[in-house]
VOPAGU-2260 file (C-alpha; in pm, 1 decimal, decimal comma):
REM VOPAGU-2260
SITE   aa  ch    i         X         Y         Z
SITE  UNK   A    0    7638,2   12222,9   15905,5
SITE  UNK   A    1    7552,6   12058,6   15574,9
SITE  UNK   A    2    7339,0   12138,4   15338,7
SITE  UNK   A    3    6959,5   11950,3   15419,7
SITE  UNK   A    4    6791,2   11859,1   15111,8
SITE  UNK   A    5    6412,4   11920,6   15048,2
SITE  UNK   A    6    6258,1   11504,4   15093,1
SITE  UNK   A    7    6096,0   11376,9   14849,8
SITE  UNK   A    8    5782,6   11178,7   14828,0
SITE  UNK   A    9    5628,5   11012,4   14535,2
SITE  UNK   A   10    5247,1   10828,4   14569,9
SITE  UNK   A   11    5148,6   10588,8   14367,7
SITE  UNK   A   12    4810,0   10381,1   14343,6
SITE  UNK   A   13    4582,4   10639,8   14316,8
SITE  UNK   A   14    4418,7   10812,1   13984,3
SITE  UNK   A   15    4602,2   11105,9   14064,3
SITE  UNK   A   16    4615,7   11480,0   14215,0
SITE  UNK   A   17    4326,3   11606,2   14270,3
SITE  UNK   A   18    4061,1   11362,4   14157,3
SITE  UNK   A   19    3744,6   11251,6   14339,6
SITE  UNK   A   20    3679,0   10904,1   14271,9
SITE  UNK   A   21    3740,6   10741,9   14591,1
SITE  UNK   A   22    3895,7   10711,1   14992,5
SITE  UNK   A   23    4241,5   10718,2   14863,9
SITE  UNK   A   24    4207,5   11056,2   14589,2
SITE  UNK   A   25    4053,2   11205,0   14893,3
SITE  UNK   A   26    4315,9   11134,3   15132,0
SITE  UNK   A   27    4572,8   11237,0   14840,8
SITE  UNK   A   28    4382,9   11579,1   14784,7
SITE  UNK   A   29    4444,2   11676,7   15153,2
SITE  UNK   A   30    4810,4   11515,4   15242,4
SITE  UNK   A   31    4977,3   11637,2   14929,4
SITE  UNK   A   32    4951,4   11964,0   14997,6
SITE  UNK   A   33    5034,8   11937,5   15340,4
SITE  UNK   A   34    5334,5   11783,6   15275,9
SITE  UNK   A   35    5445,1   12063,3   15063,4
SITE  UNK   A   36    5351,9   12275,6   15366,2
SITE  UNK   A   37    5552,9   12067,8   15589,0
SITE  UNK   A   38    5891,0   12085,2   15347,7
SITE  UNK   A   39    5832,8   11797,0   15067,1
SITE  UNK   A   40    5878,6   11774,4   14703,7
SITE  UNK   A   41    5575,2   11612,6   14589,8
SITE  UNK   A   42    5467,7   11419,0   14315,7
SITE  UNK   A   43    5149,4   11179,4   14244,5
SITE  UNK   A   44    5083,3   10966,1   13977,6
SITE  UNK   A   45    4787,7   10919,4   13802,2
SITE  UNK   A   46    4600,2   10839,6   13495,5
SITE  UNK   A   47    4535,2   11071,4   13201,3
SITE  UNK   A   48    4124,8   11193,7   13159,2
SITE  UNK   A   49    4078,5   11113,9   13562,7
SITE  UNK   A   50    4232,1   11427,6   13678,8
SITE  UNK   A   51    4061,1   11775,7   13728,9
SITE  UNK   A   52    4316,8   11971,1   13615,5
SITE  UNK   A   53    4155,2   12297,9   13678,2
SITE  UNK   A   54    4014,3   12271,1   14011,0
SITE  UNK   A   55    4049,0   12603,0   14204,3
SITE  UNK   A   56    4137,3   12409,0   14504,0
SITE  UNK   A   57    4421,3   12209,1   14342,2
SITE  UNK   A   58    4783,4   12328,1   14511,5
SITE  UNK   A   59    5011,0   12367,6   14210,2
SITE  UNK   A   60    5300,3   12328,6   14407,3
SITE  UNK   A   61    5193,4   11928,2   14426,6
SITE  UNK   A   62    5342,7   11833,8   14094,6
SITE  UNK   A   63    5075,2   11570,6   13869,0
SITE  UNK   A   64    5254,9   11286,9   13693,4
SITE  UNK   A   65    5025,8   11060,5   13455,5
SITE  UNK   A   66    5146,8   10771,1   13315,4
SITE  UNK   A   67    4974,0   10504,4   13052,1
SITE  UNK   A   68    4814,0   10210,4   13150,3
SITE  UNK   A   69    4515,0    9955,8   13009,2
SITE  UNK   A   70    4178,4   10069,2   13110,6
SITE  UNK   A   71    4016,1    9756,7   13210,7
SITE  UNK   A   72    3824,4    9616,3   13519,3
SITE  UNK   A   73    4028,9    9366,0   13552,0
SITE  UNK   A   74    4431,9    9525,5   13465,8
SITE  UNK   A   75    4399,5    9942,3   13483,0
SITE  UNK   A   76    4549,1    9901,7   13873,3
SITE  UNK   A   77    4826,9    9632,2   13762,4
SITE  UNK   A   78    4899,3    9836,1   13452,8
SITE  UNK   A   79    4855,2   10198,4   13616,2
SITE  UNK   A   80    5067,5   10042,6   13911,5
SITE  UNK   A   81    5332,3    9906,0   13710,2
SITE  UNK   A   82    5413,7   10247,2   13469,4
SITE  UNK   A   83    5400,9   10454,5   13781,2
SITE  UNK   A   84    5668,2   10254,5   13992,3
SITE  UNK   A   85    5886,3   10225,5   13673,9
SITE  UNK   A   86    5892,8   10570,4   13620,0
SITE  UNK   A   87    5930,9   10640,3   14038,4
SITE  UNK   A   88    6227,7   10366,1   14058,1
SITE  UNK   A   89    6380,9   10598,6   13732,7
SITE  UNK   A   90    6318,5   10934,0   13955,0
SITE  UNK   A   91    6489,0   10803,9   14269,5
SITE  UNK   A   92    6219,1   10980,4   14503,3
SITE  UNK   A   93    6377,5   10942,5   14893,2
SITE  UNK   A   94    6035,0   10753,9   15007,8
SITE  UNK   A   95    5766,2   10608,7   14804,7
SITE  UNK   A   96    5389,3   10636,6   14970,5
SITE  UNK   A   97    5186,3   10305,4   14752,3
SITE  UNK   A   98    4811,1   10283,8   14816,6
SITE  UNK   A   99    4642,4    9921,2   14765,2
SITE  UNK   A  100    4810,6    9599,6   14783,2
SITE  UNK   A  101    4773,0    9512,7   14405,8
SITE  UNK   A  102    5098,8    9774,8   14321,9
SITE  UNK   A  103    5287,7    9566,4   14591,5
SITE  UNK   A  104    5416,9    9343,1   14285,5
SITE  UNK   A  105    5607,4    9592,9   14161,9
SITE  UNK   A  106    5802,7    9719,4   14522,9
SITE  UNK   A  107    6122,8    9481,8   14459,8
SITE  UNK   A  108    6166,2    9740,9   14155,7
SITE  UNK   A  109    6168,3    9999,7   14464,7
SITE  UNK   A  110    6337,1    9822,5   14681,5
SITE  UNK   A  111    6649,9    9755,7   14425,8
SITE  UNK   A  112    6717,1   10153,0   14349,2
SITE  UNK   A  113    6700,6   10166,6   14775,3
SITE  UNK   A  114    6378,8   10361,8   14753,1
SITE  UNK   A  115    6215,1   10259,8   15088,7
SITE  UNK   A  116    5842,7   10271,5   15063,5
SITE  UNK   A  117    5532,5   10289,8   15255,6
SITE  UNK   A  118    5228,6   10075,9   15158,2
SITE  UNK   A  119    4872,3   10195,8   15247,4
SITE  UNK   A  120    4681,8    9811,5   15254,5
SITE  UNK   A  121    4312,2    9904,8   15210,8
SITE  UNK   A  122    4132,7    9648,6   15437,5
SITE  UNK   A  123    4108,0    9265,5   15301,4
SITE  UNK   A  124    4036,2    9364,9   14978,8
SITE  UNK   A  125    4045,0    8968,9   14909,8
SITE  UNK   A  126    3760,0    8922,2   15085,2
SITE  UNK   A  127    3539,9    9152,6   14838,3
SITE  UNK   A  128    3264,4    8992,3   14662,7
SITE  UNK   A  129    3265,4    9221,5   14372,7
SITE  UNK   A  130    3625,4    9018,5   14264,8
SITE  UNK   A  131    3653,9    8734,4   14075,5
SITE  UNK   A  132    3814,1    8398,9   14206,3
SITE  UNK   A  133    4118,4    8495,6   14015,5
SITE  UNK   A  134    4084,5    8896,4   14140,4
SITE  UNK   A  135    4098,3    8763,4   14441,0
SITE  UNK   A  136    4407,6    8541,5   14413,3
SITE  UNK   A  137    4566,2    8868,2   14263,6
SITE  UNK   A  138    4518,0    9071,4   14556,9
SITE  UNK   A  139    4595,9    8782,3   14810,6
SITE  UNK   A  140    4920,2    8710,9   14628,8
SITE  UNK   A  141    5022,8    9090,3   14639,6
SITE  UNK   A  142    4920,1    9105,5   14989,2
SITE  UNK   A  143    5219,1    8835,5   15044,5
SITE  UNK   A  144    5438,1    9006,0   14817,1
SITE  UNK   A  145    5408,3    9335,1   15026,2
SITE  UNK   A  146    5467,9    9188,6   15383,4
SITE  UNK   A  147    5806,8    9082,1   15229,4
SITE  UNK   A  148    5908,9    9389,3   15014,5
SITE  UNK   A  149    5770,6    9725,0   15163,0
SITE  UNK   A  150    5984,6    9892,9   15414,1
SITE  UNK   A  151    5649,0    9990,3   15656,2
SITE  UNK   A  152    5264,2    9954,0   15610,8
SITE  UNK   A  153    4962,0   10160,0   15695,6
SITE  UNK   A  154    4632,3   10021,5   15814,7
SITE  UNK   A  155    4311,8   10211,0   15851,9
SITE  UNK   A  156    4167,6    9991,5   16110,1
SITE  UNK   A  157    4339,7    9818,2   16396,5
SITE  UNK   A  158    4097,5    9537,9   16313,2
SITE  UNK   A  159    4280,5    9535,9   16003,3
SITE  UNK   A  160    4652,6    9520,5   16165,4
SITE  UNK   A  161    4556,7    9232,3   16363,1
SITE  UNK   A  162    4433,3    9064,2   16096,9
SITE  UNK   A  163    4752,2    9120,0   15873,6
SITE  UNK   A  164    5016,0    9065,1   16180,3
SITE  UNK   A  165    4806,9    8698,5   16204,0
SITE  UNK   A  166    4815,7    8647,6   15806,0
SITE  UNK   A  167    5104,8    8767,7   15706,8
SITE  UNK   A  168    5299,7    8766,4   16073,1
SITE  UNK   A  169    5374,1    9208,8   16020,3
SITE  UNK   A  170    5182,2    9436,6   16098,9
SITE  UNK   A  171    5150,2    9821,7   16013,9
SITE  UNK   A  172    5121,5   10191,4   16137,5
SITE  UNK   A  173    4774,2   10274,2   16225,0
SITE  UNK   A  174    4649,8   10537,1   16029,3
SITE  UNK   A  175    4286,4   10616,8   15958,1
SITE  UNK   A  176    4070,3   10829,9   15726,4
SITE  UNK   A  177    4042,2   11203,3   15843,0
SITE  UNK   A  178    3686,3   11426,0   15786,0
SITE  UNK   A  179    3611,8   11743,0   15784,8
SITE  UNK   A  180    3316,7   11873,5   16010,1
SITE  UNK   A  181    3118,0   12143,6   15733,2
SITE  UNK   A  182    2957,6   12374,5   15814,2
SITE  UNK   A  183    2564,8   12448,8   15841,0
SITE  UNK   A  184    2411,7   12389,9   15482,9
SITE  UNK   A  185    2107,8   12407,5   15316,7
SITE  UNK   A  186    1882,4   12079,3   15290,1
SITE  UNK   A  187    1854,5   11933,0   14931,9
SITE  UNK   A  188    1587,6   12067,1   14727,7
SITE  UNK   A  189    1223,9   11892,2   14790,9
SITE  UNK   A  190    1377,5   11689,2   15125,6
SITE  UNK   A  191    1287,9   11771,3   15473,8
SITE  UNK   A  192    1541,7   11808,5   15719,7
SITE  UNK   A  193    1589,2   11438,4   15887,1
SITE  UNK   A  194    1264,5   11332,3   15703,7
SITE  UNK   A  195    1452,8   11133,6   15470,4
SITE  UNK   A  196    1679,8   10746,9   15449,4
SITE  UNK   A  197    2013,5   10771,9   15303,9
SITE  UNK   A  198    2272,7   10539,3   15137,8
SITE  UNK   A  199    2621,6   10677,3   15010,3
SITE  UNK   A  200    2782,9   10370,3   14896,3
SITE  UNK   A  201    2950,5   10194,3   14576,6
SITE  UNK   A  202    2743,9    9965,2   14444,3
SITE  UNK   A  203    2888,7    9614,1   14558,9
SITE  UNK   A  204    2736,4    9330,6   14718,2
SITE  UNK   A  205    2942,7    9368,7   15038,8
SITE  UNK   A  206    2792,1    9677,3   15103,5
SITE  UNK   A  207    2480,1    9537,9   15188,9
SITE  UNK   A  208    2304,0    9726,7   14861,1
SITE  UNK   A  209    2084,8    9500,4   14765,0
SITE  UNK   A  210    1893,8    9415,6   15081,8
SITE  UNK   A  211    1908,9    9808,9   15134,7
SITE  UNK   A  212    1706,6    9812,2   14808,8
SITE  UNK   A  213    1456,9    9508,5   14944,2
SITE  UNK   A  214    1437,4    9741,9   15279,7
SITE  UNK   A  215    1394,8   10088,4   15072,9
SITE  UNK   A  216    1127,8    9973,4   14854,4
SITE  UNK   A  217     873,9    9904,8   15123,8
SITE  UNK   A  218    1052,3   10206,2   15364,2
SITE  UNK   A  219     963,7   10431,9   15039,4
SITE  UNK   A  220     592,0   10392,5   15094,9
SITE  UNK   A  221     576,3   10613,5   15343,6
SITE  UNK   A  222     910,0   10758,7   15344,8
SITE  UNK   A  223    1129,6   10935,4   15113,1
SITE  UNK   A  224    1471,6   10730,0   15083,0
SITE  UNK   A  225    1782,2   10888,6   14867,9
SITE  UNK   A  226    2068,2   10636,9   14747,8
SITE  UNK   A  227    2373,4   10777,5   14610,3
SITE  UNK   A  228    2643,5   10580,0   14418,4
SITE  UNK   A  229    2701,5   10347,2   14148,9
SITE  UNK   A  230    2940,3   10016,6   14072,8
SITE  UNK   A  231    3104,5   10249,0   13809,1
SITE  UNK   A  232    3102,4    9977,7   13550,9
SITE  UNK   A  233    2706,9    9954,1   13554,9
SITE  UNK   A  234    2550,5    9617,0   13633,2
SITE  UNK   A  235    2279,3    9468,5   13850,1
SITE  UNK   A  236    2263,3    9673,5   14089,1
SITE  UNK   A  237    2269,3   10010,0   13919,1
SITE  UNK   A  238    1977,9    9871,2   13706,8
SITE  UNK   A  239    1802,7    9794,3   14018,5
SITE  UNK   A  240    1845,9   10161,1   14142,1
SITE  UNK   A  241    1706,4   10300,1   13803,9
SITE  UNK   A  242    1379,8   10064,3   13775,4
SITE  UNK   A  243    1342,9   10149,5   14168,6
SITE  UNK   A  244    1345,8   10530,8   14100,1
SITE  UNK   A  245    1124,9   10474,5   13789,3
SITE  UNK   A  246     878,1   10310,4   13990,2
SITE  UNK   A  247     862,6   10382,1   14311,8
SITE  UNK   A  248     797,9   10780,1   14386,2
SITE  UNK   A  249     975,4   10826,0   14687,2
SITE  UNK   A  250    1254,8   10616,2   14617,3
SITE  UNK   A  251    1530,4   10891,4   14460,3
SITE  UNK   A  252    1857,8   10761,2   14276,2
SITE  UNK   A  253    2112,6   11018,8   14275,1
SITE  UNK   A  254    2371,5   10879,2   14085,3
SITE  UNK   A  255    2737,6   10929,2   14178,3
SITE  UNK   A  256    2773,2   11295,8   14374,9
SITE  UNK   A  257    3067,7   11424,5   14324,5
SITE  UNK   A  258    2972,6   11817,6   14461,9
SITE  UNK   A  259    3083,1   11738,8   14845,5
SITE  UNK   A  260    2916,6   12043,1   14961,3
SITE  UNK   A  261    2594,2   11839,6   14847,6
SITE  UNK   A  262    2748,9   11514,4   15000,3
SITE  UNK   A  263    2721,1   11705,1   15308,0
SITE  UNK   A  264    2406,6   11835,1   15327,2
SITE  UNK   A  265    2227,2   11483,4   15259,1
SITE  UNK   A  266    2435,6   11349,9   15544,1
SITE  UNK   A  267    2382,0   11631,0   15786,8
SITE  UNK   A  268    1985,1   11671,9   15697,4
SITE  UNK   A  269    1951,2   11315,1   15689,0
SITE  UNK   A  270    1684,6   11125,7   15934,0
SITE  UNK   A  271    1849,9   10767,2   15899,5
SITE  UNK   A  272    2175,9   10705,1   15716,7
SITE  UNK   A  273    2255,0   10347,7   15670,2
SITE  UNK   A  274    2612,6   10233,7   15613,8
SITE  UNK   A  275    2644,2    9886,5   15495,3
SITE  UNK   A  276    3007,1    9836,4   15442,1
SITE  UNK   A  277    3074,1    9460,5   15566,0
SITE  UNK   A  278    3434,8    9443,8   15434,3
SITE  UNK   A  279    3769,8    9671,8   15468,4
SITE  UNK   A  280    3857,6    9923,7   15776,9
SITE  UNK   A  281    3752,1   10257,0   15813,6
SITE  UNK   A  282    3560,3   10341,8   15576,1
SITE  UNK   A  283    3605,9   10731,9   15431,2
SITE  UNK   A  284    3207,8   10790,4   15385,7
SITE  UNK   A  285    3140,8   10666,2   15752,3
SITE  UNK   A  286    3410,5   10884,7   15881,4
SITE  UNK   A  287    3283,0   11210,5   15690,5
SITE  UNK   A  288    2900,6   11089,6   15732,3
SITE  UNK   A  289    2979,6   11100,9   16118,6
SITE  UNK   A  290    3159,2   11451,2   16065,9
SITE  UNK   A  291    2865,2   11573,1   15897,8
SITE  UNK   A  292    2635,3   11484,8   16223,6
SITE  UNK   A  293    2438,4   11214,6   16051,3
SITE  UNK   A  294    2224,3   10968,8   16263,6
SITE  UNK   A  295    2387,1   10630,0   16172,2
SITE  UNK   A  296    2281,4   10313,4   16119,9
SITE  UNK   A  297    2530,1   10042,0   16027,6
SITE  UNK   A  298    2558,6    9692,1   15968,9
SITE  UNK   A  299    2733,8    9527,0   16263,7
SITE  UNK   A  300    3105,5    9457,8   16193,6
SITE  UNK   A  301    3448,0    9465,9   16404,4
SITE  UNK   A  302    3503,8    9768,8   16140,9
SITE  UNK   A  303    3209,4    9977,8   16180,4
SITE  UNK   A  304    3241,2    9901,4   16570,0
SITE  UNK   A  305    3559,1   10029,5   16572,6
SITE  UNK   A  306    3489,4   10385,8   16410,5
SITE  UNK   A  307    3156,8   10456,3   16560,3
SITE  UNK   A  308    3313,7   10377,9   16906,2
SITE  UNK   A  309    2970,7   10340,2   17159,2
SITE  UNK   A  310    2760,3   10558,3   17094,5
SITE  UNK   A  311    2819,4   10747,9   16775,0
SITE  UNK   A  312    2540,7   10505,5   16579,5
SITE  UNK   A  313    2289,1   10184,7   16568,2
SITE  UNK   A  314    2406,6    9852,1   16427,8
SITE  UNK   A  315    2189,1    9624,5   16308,1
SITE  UNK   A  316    2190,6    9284,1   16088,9
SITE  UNK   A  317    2216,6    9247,6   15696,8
SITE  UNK   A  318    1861,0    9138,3   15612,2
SITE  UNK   A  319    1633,0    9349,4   15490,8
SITE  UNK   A  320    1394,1    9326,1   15806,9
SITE  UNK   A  321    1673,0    9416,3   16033,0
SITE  UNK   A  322    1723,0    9743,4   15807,6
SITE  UNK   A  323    1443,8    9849,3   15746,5
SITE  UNK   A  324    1359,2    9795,9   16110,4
SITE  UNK   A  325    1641,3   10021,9   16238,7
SITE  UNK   A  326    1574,7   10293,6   16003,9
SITE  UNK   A  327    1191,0   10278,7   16048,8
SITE  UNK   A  328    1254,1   10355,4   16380,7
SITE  UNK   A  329    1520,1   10601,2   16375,5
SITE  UNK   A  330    1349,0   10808,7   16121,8
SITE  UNK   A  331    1039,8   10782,4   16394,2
SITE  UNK   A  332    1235,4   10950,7   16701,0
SITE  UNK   A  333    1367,2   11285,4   16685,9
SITE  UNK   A  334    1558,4   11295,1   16970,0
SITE  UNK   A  335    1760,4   10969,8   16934,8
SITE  UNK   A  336    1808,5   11128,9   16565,3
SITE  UNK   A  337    1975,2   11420,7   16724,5
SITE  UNK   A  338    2182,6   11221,8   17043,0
SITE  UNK   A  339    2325,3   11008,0   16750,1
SITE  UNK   A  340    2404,0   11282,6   16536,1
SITE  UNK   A  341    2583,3   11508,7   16827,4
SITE  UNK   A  342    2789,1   11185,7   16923,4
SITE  UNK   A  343    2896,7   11114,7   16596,4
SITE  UNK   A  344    2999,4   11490,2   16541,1
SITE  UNK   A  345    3249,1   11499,6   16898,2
SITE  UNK   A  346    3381,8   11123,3   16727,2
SITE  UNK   A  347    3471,4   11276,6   16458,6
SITE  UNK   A  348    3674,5   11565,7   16561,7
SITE  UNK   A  349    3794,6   11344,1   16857,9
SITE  UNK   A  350    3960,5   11091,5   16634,4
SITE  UNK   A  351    3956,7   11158,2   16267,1
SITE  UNK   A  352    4073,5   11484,1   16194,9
SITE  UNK   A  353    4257,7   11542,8   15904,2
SITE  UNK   A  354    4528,7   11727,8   16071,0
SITE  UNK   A  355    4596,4   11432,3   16312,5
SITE  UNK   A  356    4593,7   11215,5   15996,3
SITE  UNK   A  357    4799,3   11435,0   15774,2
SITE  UNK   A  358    5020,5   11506,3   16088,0
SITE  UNK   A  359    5073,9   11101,5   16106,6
SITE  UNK   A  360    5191,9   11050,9   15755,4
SITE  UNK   A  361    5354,2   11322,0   15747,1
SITE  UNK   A  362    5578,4   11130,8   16072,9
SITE  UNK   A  363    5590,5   10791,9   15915,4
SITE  UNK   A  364    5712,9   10910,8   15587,5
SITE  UNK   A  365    6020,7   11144,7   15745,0
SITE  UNK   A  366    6110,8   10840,3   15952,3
SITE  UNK   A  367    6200,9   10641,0   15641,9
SITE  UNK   A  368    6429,6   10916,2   15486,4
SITE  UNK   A  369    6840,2   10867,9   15497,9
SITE  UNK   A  370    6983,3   10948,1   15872,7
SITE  UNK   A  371    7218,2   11255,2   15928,6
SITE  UNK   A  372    7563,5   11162,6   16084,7
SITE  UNK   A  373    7713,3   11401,1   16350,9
SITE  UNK   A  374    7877,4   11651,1   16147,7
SITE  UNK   A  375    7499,0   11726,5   16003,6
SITE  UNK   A  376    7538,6   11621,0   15647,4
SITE  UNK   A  377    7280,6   11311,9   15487,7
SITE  UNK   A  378    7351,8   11058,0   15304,2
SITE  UNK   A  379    7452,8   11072,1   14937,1
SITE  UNK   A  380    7185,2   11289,0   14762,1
SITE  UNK   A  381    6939,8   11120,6   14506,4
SITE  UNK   A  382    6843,8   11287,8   14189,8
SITE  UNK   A  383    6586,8   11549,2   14278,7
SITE  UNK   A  384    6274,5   11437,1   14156,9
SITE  UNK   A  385    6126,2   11682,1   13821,6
């Protein structure tokens, strides 16, 4: 028999191993290590400062590679994208895992050192209101430029295959966002358990945040209402937060949370929580809000449809009336707080667990690596990735 090679894997897109600033650092902070459990050399790219270096739960065997790029709104992923492939295509990894369409300009430097490579698409990101005209053209044009260059896709959503098969005429591996069910924790300091509304949410029109705020303010008068979040480059809406926790007693702003143990809690104590995410697949927060047995309420898409399945949460409109409406009334009946809460718990573990996600990557990725002939022995080796 020949001698079988440890695979390896380099991701790219994210800002790195282990970092909390989003869905795809959180799905990076549980697959890498997995993959080193399951017989990969791993390495993920990421940007310098957005790293925690010294978190006790970071695997050391998942080997951190940061690379320089232009900190800007409108060029850090083009420019973070861009160093990282370079530096991959250099390395010669056997299979390249790319999250967002935006790095899927720089696959045909992939795809010419015969690097075959898996692109994560993130929803329609097109579609966001938070981009510019020209943002938007960006994304749009690297959505094209991935349907022809990467070797397979991942979508979060089977909304979002369909839509990409019909776009783009490909489609992709479905693959959602896993979650965790925690354990029992204690309820946040000066809340009552499922006395309280809740938004987790980046601050972005297409997440429904402003008409949340329209629907908090008058919810807070007799209700206590928690948002969590910001647009991470300040703005409107973060202003709007402040001056509403300034003024309004029961209204709290929270800021960004980036404890998850405390994420937790306000999702599993909470009385209402309203998801307002109008744009993209499955959505990470949903999928560990539902984990976390909170009693949803989310504004009605094919998405949010999808991943709270029939019973696992309330949909309602995007005007303030129709939110505060729901939650009013949620926050008002203890036992459809708890039926929605149990249902959304058995969802969870039913179809999002991280071991069924990890478990599918894990799949996808071997199936791109170099076949082994008869006599057992691969392909040519590649330089081992260092």
């Amino acid at each position: 028999m020949g001698h079988r090679r440890t695979p390896s894997v380099a991701i790219i897109g994210t800002r790195g191993y282990p970092s909390y600033y989003g869905g795809f650092e959180t799905a990076v902070r549980r697959l890498a290590p997995y993959l080193v459990e399951h017989g990969w050399d791993v390495s993920v790219y990421g940007r310098p400062g957005a790293v925690e270096s010294d978190d006790p739960e970071r695997d050391s065997r998942v080997l951190s590679r940061l690379t320089r790029g232009i900190d800007s709104r409108a060029l850090s992923t083009l420019s973070y994208g861009f160093t990282s492939t370079f530096d991959a295509a250099r390395r010669r990894p056997d299979v390249a895992l790319i999250m967002n369409v935006a790095n899927g300009f720089w696959l045909p430097m992939l795809r010419a050192r015969g690097i075959p490579t898996v692109v994560n698409v993130d929803g329609l990101e097109w579609e966001r209101e938070k981009w510019s005209a020209l943002g938007k053209a960006v994304f749009r044009a690297g959505a094209q430029v991935t349907a022809k260059w990467s070797t397979e896709r991942v979508v979060d959503a089977r909304t979002i295959g369909d839509a990409w098969q019909s776009r783009f005429g490909v489609g992709g591996e479905f693959i959602p966002y896993g979650a965790d069910v925690p354990p029992p924790l204690p309820v946040e300091p000066g809340f009552a358990h499922r006395g309280y509304s809740l938004i987790v949410a980046r601050f972005v029109p297409e997440n429904t945040v402003g008409a949340f705020f329209d629907a908090a303010e008058r919810l807070a008068t007799t209700h206590d209402v928690i948002a969590v979040g910001s647009a991470g480059y300040g703005g409107d809406l973060d202003e709007r937060a402040a001056a509403l926790d300034a003024r309004v007693p029961r209204f709290h702003w929270l800021g960004h949370v980036h404890d998850d143990n405390r994420l937790n809690s306000l999702w599993q104590h909470a009385g209402a929580y309203f998801h307002g995410h109008s744009v993209g697949g499955t959505n990470p927060a949903l999928v560990q809000a539902m984990a976390a047995g909170a009693p949803i309420v989310a504004r009605d898409t094919v998405h949010t449809r999808e991943v709270l399945g029939a019973d696992a949460g309330i949909f309602t409109g995007p005007a303030p009336a129709d939110i505060e409406s729901a939650l009013r009334g949620l926050l008002a009946d203890p036992g459809r707080q708890q039926q929605l809460s149990e249902a959304a718990v058995r969802r969870a573990r039913d179809a999002y667990s991280w071991e069924s996600v990890n478990a599918a990557y894990e799949r996808l990725l071997r199936a791109q690596l170099p076949s082994v002939d008869g006599a057992g022995t691969a392909e040519a080796p590649r330089e081992r990735e260092r």
